[in-house]
N, CA, C and O atoms as CSV, one atom per row, in Angstrom:
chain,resi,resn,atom,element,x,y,z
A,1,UNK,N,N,-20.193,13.915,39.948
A,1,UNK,CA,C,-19.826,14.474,38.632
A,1,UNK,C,C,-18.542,13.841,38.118
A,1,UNK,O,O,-18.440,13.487,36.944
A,2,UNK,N,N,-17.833,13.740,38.762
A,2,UNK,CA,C,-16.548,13.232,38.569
A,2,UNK,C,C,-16.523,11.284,38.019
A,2,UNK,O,O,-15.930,10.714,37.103
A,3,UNK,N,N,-17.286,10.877,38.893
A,3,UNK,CA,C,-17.460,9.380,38.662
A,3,UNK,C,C,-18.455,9.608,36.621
A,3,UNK,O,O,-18.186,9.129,35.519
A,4,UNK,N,N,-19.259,10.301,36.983
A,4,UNK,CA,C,-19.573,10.522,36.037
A,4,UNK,C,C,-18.511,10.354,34.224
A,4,UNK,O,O,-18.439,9.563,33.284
A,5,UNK,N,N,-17.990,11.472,34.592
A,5,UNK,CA,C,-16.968,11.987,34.311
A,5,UNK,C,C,-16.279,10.623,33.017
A,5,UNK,O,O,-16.220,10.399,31.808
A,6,UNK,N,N,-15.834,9.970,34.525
A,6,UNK,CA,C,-14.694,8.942,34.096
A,6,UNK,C,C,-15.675,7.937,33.653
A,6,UNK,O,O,-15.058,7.090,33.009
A,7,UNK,N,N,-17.051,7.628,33.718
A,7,UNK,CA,C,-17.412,6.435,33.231
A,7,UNK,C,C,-17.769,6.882,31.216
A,7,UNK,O,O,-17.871,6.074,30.292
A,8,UNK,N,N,-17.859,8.248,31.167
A,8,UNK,CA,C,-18.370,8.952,29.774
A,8,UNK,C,C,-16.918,8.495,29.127
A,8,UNK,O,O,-16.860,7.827,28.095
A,9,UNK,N,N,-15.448,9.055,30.052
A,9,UNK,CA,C,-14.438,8.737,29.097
A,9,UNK,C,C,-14.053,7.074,29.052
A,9,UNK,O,O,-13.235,6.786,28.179
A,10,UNK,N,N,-14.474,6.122,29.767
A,10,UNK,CA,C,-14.159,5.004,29.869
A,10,UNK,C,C,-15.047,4.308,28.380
A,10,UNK,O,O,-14.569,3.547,27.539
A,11,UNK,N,N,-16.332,4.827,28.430
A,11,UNK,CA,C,-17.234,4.073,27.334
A,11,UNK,C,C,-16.870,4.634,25.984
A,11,UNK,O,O,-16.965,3.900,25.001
A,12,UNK,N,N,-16.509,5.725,25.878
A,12,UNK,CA,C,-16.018,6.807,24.649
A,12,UNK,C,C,-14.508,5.668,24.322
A,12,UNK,O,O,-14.418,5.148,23.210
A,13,UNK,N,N,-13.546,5.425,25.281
A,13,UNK,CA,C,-12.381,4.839,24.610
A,13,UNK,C,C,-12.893,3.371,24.223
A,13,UNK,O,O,-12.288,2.783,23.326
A,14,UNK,N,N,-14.007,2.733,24.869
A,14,UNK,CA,C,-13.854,1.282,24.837
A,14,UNK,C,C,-14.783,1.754,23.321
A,14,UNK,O,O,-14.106,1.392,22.359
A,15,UNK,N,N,-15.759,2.260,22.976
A,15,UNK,CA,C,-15.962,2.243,21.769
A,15,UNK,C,C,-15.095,2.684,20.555
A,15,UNK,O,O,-15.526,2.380,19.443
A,16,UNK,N,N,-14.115,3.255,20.627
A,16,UNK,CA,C,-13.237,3.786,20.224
A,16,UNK,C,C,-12.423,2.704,19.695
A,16,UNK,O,O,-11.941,2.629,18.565
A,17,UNK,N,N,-12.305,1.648,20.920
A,17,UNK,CA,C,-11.290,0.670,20.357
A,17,UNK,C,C,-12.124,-0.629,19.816
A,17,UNK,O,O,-11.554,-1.609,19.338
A,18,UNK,N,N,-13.520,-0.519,19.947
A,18,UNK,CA,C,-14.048,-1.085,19.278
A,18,UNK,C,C,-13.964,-0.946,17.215
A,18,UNK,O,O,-13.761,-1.711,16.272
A,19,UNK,N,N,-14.198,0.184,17.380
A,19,UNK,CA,C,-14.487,0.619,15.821
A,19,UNK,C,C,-12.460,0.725,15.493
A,19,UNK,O,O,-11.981,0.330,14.430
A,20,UNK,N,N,-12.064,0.996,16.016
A,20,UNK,CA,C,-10.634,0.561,15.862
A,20,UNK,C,C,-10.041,-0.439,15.315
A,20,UNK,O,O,-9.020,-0.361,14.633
A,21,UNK,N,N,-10.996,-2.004,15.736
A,21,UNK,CA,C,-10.549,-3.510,15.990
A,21,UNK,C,C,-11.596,-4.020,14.774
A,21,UNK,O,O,-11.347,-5.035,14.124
A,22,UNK,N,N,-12.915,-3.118,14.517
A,22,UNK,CA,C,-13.618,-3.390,13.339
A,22,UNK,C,C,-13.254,-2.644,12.180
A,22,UNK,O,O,-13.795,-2.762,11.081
A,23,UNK,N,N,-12.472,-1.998,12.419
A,23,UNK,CA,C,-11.350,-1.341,10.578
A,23,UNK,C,C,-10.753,-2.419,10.092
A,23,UNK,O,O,-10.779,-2.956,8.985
A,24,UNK,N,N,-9.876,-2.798,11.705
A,24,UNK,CA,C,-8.337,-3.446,11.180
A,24,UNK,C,C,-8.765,-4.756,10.935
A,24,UNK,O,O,-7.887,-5.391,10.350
A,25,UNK,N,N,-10.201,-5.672,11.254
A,25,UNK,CA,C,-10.598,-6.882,11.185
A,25,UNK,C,C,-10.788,-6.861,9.301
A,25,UNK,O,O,-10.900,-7.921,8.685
A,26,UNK,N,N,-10.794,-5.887,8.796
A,26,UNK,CA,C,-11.179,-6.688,7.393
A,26,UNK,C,C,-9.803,-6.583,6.842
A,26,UNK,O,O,-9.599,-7.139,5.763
A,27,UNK,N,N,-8.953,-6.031,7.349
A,27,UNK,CA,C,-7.543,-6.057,6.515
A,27,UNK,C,C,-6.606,-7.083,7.310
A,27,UNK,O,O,-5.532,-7.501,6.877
A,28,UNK,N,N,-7.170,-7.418,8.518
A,28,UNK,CA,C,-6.479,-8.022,9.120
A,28,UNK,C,C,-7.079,-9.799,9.591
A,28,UNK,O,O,-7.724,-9.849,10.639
A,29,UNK,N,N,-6.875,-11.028,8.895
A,29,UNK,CA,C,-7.824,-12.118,9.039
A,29,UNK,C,C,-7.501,-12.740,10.265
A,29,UNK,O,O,-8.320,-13.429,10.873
A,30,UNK,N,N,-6.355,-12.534,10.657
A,30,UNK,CA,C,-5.905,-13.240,12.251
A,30,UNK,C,C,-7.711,-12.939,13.129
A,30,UNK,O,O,-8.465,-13.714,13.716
A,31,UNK,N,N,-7.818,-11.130,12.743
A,31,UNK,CA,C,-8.628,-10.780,14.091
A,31,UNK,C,C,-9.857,-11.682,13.397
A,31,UNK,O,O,-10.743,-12.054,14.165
A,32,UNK,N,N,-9.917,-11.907,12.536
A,32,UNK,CA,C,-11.645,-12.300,11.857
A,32,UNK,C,C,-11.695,-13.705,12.968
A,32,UNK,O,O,-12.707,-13.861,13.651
A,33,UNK,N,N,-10.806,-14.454,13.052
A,33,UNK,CA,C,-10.787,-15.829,13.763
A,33,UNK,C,C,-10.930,-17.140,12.742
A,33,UNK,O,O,-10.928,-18.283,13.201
């Protein structure tokens, strides 16, 4: 349960900082490449 646990909050932040990095990519052109 526990491994569990931590893999739900691990995928929850990495998407998190996904949609994070796809806000700041249209205001930001460095991230576009």
């Amino acid at each position: 349960l526990e491994a569990s646990i931590e893999r739900i909050k691990v995928s929850k932040a990495s998407a998190d900082l996904m949609s994070y990095c796809e806000e700041h990519a249209r205001s930001d052109p460095l991230l576009m490449g």
